[in-house]
C-alpha positions as CSV (number, residue, x, y, z in Angstrom):
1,X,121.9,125.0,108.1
2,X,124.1,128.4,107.4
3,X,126.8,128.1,105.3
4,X,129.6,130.6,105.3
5,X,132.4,131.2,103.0
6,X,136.1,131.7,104.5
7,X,137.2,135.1,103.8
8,X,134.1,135.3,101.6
9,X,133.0,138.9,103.3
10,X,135.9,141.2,101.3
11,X,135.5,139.2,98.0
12,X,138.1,140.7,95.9
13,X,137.5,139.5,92.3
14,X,134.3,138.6,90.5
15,X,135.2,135.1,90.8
16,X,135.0,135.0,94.7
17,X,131.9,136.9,94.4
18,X,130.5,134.3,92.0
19,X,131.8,131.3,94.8
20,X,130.0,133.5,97.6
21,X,126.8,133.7,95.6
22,X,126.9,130.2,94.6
23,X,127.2,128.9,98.0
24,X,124.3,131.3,99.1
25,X,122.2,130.0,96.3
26,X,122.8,126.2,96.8
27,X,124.1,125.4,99.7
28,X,121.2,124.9,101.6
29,X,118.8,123.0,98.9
30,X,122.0,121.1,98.1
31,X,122.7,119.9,101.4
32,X,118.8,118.9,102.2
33,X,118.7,116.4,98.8
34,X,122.3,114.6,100.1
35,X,120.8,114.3,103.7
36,X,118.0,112.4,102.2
37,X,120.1,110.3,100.1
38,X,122.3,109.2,102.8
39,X,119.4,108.6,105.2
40,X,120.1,111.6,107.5
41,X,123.9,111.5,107.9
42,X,124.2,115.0,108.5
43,X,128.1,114.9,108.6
44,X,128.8,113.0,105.1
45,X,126.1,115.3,103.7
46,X,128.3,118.5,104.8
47,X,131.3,116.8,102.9
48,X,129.1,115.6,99.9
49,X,128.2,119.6,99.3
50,X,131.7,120.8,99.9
51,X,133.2,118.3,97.8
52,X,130.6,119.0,95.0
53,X,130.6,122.8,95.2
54,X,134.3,122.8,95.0
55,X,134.3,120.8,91.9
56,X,131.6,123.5,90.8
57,X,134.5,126.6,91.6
58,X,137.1,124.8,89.7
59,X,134.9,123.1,86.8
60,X,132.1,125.4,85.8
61,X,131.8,129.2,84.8
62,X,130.4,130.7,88.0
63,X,128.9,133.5,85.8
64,X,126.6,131.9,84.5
65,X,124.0,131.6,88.0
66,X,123.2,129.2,90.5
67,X,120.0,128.4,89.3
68,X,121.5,127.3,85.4
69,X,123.8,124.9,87.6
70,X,121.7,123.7,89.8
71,X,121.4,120.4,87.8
72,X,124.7,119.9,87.6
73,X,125.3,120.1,91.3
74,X,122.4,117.6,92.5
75,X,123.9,115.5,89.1
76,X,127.3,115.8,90.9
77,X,126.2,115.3,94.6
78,X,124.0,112.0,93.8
79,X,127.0,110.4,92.1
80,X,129.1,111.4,95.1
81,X,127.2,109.5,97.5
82,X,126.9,106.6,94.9
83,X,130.6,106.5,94.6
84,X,131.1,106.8,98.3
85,X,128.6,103.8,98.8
86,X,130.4,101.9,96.2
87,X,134.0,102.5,97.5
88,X,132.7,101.5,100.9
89,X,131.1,98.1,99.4
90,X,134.9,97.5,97.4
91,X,136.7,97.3,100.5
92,X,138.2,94.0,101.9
93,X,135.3,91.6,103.9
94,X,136.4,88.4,105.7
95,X,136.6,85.6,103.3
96,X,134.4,82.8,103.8
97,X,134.5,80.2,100.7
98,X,131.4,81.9,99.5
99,X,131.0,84.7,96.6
100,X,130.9,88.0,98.2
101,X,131.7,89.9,94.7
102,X,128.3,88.8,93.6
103,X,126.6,90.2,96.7
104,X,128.5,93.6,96.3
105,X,127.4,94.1,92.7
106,X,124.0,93.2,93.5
107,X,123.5,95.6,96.6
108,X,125.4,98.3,94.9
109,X,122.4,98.5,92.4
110,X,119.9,97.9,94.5
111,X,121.2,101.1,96.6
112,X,121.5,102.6,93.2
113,X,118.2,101.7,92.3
114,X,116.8,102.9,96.3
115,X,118.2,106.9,96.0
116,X,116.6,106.9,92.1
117,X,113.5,105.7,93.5
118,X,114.0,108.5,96.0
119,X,114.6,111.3,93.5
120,X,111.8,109.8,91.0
121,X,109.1,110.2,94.0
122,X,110.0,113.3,95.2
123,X,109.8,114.6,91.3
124,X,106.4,112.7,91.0
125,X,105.6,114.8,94.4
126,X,106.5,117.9,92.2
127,X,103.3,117.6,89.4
128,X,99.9,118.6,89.7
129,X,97.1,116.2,91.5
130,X,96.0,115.3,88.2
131,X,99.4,115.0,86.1
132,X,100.4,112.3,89.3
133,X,96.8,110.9,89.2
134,X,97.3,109.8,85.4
135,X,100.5,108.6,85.4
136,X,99.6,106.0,88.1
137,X,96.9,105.1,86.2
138,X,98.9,104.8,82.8
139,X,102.4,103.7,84.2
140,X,101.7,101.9,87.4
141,X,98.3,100.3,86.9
142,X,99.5,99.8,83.4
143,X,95.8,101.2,81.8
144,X,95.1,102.2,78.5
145,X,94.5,105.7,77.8
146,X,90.9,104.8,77.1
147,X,90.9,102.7,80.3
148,X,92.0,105.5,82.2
149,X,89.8,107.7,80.7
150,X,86.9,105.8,82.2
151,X,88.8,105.4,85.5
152,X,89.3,109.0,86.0
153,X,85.9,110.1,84.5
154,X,87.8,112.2,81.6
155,X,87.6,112.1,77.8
156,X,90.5,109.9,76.2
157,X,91.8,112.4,74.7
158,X,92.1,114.4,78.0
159,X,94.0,111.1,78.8
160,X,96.5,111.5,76.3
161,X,97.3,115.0,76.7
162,X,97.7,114.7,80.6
163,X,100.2,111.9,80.0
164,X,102.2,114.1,77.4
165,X,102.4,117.0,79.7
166,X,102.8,115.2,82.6
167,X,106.0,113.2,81.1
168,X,107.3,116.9,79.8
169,X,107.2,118.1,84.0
170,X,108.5,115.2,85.0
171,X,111.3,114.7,82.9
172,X,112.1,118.8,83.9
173,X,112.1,117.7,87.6
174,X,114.1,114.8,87.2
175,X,116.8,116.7,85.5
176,X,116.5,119.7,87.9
177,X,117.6,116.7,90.2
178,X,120.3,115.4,88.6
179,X,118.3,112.4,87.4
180,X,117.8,111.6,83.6
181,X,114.6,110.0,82.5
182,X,114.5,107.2,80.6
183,X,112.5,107.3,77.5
184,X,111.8,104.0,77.3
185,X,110.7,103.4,81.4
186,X,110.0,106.9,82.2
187,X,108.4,106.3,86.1
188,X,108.6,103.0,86.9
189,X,111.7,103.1,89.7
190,X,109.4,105.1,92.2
191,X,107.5,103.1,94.4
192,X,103.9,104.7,95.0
């Protein structure tokens, strides 16, 4: 999709020049991770990334490059769509005797727990063949590093230092996502 900036082309002030560069930069990668968060709604996406890079203009230093607030951004535009989800869940249903507030709370985190799955897989997506390869086998089968070791066909301590520098790239994708990782259950919200 091409984004263009009102009045954009005769920037006057560094500032404008920043916005300009900023919707350049992050526009388009911006608007393909809300798309697949809402499932394709291609219209609530284009608000989403307004809305989020026009909290950017008036919240952040623009100087400081797309790239350094690319987090942010994803950070912002996930929690967007989780707030719109949940504003849409809070509003009146037909009463019948039974307790809808349950329901609400439980499919709110369910959808909550649906778009992290998202994000987690797409980060998994992100490592190497072999940094994926023994996670699953750490994480998901729920091996032993000397288990895995024979699984795989590598030394233990291969093992260990896979898992260590497989946990560091992941947790760097996450947060280029907006996504923190949890130290405690680093993968186990994706579904592989």
């Amino acid at each position: 999709m091409k984004w263009s900036v009102m009045g954009s082309a005769g920037a006057r002030d560094a500032r404008e020049r920043a916005l300009r560069a900023l919707y350049e930069e992050q526009a388009d990668p911006l608007y393909s991770y809300v798309v697949r968060l809402l499932g394709g709604d291609r219209h609530r996406a284009e608000d989403i990334v307004q809305e989020t890079l026009l909290r950017c203009w008036s919240k952040q230093d623009l100087s400081v490059g797309g790239l350094l607030l690319r987090p942010w951004l994803f950070r912002v535009a996930r929690n967007l769509v989780i707030d719109g989800h949940r504003r849409r869940l809070a509003r009146p249903h037909e009463i019948d005797g039974s307790s809808w507030l349950g329901e609400l709370s439980t499919e709110a985190d369910e959808i909550e727990e649906m778009l992290s799955s998202v994000v987690v897989g797409e980060a998994l997506q992100a490592l190497s063949f072999a940094h994926r390869e023994v996670l699953y086998e750490t994480y998901f089968v729920g091996r032993t590093t000397q288990e895995a070791a024979v699984a795989l066909g590598v030394p233990q301590g291969t093992v260990k230092s896979r898992v260590y520098y497989a946990l560091r790239a992941l947790r760097l994708a996450l947060e280029e996502r907006g996504l923190a990782m949890d130290a405690q259950r680093p993968v186990r919200a994706a579904r592989v």
